[in-house]
N, C-alpha and C positions, 0 to 999 in steps of 0.2 A: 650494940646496934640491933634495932629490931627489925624482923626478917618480915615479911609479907608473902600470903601462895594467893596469886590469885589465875585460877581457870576460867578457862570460854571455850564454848562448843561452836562449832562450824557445820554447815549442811555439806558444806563441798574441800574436800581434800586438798584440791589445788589453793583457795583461800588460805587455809590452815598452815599449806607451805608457803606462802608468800608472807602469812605473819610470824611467820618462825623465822622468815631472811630480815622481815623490820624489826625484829626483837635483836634481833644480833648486831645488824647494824646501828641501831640505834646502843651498841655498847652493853646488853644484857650477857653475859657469855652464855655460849651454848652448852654448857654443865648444868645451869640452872633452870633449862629447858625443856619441858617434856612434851612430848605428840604422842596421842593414841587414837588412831585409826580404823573402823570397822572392816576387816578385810575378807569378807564371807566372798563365795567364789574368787577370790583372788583378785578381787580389784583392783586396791593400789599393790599389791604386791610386784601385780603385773605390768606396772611404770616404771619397772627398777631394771637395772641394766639385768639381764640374762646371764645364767652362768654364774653367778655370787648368791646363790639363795642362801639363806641361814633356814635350818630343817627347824620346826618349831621346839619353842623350849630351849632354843638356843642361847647366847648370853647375847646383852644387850649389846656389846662392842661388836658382834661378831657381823653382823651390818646385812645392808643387803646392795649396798652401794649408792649413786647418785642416785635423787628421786627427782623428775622434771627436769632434766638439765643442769647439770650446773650448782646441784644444791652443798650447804657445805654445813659445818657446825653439827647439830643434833641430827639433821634428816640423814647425814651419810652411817651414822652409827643404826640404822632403822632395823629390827628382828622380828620374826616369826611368833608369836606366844598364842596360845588359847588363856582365855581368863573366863571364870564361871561366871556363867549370867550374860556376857558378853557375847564369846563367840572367840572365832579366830580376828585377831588385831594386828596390822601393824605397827609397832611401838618403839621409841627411846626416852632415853631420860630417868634422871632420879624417881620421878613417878611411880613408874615401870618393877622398881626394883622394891619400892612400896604395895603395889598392886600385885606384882606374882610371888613377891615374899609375904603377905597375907593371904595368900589362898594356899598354903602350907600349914597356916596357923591358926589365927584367928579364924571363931565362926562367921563374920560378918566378912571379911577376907575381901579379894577382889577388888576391884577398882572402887567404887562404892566406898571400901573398905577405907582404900588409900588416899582417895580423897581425904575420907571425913580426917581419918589420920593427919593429912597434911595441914587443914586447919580447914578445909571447904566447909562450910554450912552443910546440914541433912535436906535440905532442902532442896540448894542447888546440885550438890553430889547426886542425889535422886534422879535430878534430871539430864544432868551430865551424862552419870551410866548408863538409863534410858538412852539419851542421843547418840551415845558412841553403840546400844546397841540395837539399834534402828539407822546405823550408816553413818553416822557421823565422827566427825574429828573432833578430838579433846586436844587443846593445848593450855600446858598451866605454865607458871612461873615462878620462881621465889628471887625476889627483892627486897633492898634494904629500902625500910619504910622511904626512903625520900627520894627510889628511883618510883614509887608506885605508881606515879601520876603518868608519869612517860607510857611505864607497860601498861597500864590501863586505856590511856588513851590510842594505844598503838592495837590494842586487844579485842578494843570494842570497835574497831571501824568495823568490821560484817560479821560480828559474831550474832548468835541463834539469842533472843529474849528469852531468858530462863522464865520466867513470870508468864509470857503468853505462850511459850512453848510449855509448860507445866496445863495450863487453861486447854492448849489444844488436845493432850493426850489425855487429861480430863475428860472433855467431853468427846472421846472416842472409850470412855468406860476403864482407865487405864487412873489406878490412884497410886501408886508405890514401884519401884522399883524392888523386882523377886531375880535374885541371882538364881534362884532354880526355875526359874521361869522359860520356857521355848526360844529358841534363838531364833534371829530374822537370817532368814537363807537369801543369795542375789535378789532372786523377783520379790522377794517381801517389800526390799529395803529400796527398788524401782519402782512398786506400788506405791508405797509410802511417799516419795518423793514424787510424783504424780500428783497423789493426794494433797498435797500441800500446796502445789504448785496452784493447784484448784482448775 
């Protein structure tokens, strides 16, 4: 049975979890799920119950509890990590353990890394890492080819155009994704979303 990974980026977090609950329900299980999260100042960190932090670098089960309410499957497994090039994230998922078990090894390492690994295009990997580290939400998937149509369509109701988001960071002078590149701090990734907001 042939497997499918397909990713989408999200500008807003709360999106991101509400297509991780249609993923689930719609019968994808939450093992084959991944969410990576830009969390510079503590953003979504800071939507998680109090009191259950995971210190970073912690393992991915070790969680950080419900996110939003109510959340179940992947979101309640959420952890701490720094990822180079990224920033501070918070993350679950098989991904996760592609993403910070390459940045151990591999030179290209890092999400970026994990992506192309998982089978993501360099293209759209490029701009995934870019969005997850300019604020935004990565969630991927792996399906057997004949659930793809379902996660796809369940994937793209509001996710980010990799095509015209690639155009946009284009012509703000931005060609490549640099894992050694400057991380976006709170107000960056507030600017940023401002900016687009126009």
């Amino acid at each position: 049975m042939a497997i499918r990974t397909i990713a989408r980026l999200y500008d807003s977090y709360d999106t991101a979890t509400e297509t991780v609950r249609e993923l689930e329900r719609a019968g994808i299980p939450h093992d084959e799920i991944s969410v990576v999260a830009n969390n510079a100042g503590n953003r979504v960190a800071s939507q998680t119950e109090q009191g259950n932090e995971a210190t970073p670098g912690a393992e991915i089960g070790a969680g950080l509890g419900a996110v939003g309410g109510g959340a179940v499957g992947v979101l309640t497994g959420l952890g701490l990590f720094a990822i180079p090039g990224v920033g501070p994230v918070v993350a679950a998922g098989w991904l996760v353990a592609l993403a910070v078990g390459a940045v151990g090894g591999a030179a290209a390492g890092g999400l970026l890394g994990g992506l192309i690994g998982a089978g993501i295009g360099n293209d759209h990997a490029e701009i995934y890492a870019e969005g997850v580290r300019r604020g935004g939400t990565l969630v991927t998937v792996r399906v057997p080819e004949e659930r793809a149509t379902i996660a796809e369509a369940i994937l793209d109701r509001h996710a980010v155009d990799p095509v015209a988001r690639r155009e946009e960071y284009a012509a703000a002078g931005w060609s490549a994704f640099d894992p050694n590149g400057p991380l976006f701090t709170d107000a960056d990734i507030e600017r940023e979303r401002r900016s687009a907001r126009g």
